[in-house]
C-alpha positions as CSV (number, residue, x, y, z in Angstrom):
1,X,0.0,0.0,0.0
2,X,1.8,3.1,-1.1
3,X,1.9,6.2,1.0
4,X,-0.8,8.9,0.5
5,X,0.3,12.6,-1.0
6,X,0.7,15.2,1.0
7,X,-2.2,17.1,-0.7
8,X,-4.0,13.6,-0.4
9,X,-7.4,15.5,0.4
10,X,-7.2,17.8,-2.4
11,X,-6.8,14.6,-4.9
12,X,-9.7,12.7,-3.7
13,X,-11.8,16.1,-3.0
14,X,-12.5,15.7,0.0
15,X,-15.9,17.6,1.1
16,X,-17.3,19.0,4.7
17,X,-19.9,16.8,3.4
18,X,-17.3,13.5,4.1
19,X,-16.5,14.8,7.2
20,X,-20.5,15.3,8.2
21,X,-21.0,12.0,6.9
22,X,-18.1,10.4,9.3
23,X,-19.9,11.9,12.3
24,X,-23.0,10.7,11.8
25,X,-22.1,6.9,10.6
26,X,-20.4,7.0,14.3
27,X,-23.7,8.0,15.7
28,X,-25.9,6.0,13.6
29,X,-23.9,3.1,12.8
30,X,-26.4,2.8,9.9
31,X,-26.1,4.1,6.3
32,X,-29.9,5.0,5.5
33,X,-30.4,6.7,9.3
34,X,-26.6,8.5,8.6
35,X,-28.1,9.7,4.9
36,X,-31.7,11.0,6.2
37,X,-30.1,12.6,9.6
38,X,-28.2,15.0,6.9
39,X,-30.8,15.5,4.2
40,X,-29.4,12.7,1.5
41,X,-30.7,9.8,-0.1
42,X,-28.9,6.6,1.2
43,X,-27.8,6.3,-2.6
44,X,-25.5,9.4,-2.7
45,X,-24.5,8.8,0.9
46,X,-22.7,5.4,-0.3
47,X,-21.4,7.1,-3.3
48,X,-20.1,9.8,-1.3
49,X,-18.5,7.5,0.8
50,X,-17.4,4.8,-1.7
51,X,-15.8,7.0,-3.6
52,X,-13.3,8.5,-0.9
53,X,-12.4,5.3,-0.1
54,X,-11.7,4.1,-3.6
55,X,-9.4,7.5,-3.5
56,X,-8.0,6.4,-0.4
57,X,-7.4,2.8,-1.5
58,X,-8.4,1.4,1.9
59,X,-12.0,0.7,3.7
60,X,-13.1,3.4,6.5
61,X,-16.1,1.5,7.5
62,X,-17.0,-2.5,8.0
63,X,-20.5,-3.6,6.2
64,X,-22.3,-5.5,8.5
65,X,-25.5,-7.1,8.0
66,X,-26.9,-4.8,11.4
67,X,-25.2,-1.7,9.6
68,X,-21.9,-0.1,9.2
69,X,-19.2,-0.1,11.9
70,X,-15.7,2.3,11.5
71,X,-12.5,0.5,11.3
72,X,-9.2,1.7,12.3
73,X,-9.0,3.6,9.2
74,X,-12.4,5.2,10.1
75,X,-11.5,5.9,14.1
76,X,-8.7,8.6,12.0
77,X,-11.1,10.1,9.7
78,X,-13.8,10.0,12.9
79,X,-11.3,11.9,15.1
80,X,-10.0,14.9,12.5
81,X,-13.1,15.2,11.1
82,X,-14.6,16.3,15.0
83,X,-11.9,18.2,15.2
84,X,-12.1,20.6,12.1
85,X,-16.0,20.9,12.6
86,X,-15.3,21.7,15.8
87,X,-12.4,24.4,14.5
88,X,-15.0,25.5,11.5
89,X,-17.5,26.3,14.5
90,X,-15.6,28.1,16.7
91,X,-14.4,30.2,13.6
92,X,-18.2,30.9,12.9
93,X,-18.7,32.0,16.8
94,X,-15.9,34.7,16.4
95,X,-17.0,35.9,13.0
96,X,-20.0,36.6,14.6
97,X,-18.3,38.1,17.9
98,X,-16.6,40.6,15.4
99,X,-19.8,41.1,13.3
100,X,-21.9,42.1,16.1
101,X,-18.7,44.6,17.3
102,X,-17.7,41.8,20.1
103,X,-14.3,41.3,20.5
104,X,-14.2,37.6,19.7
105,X,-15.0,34.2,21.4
106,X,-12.7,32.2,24.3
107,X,-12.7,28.5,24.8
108,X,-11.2,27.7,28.1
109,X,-10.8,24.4,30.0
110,X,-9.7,24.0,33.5
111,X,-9.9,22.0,36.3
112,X,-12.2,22.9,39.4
113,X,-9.9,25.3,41.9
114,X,-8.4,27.8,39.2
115,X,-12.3,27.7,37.8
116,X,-13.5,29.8,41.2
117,X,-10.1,31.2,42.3
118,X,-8.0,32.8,39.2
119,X,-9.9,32.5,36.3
120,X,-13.1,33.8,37.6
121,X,-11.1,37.2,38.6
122,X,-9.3,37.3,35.5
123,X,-12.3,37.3,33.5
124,X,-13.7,39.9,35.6
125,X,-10.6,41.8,34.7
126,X,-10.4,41.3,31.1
127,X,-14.1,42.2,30.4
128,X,-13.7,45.9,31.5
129,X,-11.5,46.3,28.9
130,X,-13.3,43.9,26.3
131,X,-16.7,43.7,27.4
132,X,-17.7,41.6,24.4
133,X,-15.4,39.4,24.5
134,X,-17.3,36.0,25.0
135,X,-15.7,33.3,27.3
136,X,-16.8,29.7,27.5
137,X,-15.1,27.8,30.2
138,X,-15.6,23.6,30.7
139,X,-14.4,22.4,34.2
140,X,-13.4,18.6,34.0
141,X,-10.0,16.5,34.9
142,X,-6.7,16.6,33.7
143,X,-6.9,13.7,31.6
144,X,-10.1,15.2,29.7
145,X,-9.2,18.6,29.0
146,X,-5.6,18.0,27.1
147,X,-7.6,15.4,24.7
148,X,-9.8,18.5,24.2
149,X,-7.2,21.3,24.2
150,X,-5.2,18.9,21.2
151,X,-8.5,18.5,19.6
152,X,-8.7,22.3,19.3
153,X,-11.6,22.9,21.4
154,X,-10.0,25.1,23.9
155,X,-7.9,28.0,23.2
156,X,-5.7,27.3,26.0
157,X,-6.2,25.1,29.5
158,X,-5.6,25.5,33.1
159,X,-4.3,21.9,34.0
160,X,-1.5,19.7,34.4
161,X,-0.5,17.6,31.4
162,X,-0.7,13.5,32.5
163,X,1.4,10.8,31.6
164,X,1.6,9.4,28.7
165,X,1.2,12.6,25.9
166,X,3.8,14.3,24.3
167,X,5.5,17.1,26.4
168,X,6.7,18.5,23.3
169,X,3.3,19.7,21.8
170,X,3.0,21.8,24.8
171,X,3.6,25.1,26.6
172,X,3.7,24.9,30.0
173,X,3.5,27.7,33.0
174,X,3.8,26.2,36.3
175,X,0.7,28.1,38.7
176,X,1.4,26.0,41.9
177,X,0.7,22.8,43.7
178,X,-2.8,22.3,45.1
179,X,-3.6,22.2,48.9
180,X,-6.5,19.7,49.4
181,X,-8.3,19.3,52.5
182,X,-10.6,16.1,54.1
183,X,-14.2,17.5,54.4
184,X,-17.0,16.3,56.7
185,X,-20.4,17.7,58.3
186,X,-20.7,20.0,61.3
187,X,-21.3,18.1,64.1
188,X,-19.1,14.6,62.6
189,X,-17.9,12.4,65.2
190,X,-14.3,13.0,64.1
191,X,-14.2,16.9,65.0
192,X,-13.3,17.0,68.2
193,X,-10.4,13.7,67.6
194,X,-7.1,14.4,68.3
195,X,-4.8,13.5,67.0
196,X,-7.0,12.3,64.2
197,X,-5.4,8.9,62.7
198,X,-6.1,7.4,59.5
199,X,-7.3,4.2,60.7
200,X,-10.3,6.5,62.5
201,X,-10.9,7.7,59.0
202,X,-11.1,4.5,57.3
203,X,-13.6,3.4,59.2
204,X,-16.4,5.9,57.7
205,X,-18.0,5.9,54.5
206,X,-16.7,8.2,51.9
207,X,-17.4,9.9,48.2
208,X,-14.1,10.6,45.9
209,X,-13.5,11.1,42.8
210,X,-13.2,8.0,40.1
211,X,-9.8,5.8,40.6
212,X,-7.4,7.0,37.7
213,X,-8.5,10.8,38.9
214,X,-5.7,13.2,40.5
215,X,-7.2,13.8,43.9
216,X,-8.6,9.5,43.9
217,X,-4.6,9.2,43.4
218,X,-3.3,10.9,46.6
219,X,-6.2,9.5,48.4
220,X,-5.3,6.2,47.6
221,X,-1.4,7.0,48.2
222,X,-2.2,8.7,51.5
223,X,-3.5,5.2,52.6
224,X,-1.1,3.1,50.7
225,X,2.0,5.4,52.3
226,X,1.1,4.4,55.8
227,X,-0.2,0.9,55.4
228,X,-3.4,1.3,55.9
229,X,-6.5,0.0,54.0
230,X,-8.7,2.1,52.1
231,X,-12.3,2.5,53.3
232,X,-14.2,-0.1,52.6
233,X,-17.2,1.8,51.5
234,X,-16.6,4.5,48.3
235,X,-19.1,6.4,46.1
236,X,-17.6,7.4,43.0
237,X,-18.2,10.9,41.7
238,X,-16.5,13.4,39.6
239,X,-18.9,16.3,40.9
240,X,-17.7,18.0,44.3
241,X,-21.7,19.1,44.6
242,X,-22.7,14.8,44.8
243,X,-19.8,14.8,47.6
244,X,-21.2,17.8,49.3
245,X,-24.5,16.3,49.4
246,X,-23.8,13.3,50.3
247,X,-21.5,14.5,53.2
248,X,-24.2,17.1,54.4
249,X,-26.4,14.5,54.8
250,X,-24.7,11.2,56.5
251,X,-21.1,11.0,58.3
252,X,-19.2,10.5,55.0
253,X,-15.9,11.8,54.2
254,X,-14.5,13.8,50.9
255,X,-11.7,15.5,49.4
256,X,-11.4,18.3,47.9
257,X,-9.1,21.6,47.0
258,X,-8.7,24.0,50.0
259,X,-9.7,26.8,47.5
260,X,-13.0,24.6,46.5
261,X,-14.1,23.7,50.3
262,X,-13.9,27.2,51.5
263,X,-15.7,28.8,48.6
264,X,-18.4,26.4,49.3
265,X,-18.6,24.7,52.5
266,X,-20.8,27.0,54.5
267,X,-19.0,27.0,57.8
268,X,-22.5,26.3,59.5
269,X,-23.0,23.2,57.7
270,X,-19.6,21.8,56.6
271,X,-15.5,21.5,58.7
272,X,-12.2,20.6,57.4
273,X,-10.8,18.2,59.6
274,X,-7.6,19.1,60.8
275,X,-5.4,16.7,59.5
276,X,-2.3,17.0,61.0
277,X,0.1,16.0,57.8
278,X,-0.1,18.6,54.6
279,X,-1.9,17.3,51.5
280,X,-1.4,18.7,48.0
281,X,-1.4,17.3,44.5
282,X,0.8,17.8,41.7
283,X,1.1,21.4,40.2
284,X,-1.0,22.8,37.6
285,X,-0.5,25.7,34.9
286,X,-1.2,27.3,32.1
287,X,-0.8,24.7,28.9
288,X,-1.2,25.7,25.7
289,X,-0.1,23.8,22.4
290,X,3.3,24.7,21.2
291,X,2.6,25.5,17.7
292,X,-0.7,27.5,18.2
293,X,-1.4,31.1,17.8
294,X,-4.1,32.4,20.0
295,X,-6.5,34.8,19.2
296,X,-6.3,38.6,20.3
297,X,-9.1,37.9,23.0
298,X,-7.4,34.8,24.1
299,X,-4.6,36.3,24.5
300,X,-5.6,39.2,26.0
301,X,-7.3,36.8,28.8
302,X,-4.3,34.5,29.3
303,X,-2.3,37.6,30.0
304,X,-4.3,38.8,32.6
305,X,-4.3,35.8,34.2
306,X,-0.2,35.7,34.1
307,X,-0.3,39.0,35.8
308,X,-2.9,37.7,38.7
309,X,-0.6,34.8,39.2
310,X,2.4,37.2,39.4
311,X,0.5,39.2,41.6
312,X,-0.7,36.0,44.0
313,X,3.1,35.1,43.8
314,X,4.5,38.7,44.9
315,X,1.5,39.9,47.4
């Protein structure tokens, strides 16, 4: 099989239409349902889609009896084809920022603390000078955002960059470590314990985030460290709101940032425990890819946020 052309898409013309057509075989799994979802006949979907393939020289899809499933082949086209429709509609967003006399459109992902600490300042800061600049921020983990961010649906991400990608592709600011804290209810048996011992803690139900997630990992390490098994009884939940519930209303344990607990543990309802050894996580920064250029309002909002963090560092 000999190596495709450089300007491989320009020889087999590829269309938007292909890469609609990719998306919703994905969805459908089914050639007619894929056709009708985007206005064709099934007919001219299968030509649309034979033909590229015939340009290509390999199969995208397998032809099933149940319907059509995408091969390896098709996982590729699958994945750049989200990823320039996402690209061609964030282009659309800021032509219409600048249409309407708005400054633009900002795509930001972070995880939870620099959500309600830094970024929500900066963009307080950066919309007296641009006040129609449009931000959209998406809080998740670490290991969802930089899929995103290399996808192109972030300008640039608040994070830390896990194992397993390529360094190389990014740019990375260091912000700081993370302190996290052990939340309960006011009025938990544990409050008045001192000193308070791991083993005591073990002993009570509690709600963390999924294993494989950064503040699950120094949970589990925490217990691992000292040789001591992990509670027996674990909810599972990326939202800190589930936790909070969940602790307000029974004698569970969770974890969060120190940041996230005192923005919104009401002191009436909700205590840190006062563990006696400090507890952070890994530091996270500003990560942007490498070969990117940002937009004028995403820049302008990334640099306010370097000058809070310079600030925070130089009180």
């Amino acid at each position: 099989m000999g190596r495709l052309a450089t300007d491989w898409f320009l020889r087999a013309r590829l269309k938007l239409r292909h890469l609609q057509l990719f998306l919703a075989l994905e969805e459908h799994r089914n050639l007619h349902r894929a056709a009708a979802s985007l206005s064709m006949s099934q007919p001219a979907a299968s030509k649309l889609l034979g033909d590229l393939e015939t340009q290509l020289g390999v199969a995208l899809f397998d032809r099933h009896s149940r319907g059509v499933t995408p091969n390896w082949y098709g996982e590729i086209m699958i994945r750049h084809a989200r990823s320039i429709l996402s690209e061609l509609h964030h282009t659309g967003e800021e032509l219409n920022a600048m249409r309407q006399g708005n400054a633009g459109v900002v795509a930001v992902g972070t995880v939870m603390a620099p959500a309600v600490t830094i970024l929500a300042s900066a963009i307080e800061h950066v919309h007296r000078d641009l006040p129609g600049l449009k931000v959209r921020v998406d809080v998740d983990v670490s290991k969802v955002l930089i899929p995103r961010l290399m996808e192109g649906e972030f300008d640039f991400a608040i994070t830390r960059i896990p194992e397993g990608f390529p360094a190389e592709r990014f740019v990375f600011e260091e912000i700081g470590e993370e302190d996290i804290c052990i939340v309960c209810r006011e009025g938990h048996p544990l409050i008045d314990v001192m000193p308070l011992e791991l083993e005591r803690l073990v002993t009570y139900p509690w709600s963390l985030q999924p294993p494989g997630a950064l503040l699950r990992q120094r949970v589990d390490n925490l217990f691992l460290h000292h040789g001591v098994r992990p509670p027996r009884q674990i909810v599972d939940t990326p939202d800190i709101l589930v936790s909070l519930a969940l602790v307000d209303k029974s004698d569970s344990l969770t974890v969060t940032t120190r940041q996230v607990a005192e923005m919104l543990c009401a002191p009436q309802r909700f205590r840190i425990l006062p563990f006696s050894e400090p507890l952070s996580v890994q530091p996270y920064g500003l990560v942007s890819l490498r070969d990117q250029r940002l937009s004028p309002g995403a820049g302008a909002l990334m640099s306010t946020l370097r000058e809070i963090i310079r600030q925070q560092d130089n009180p």
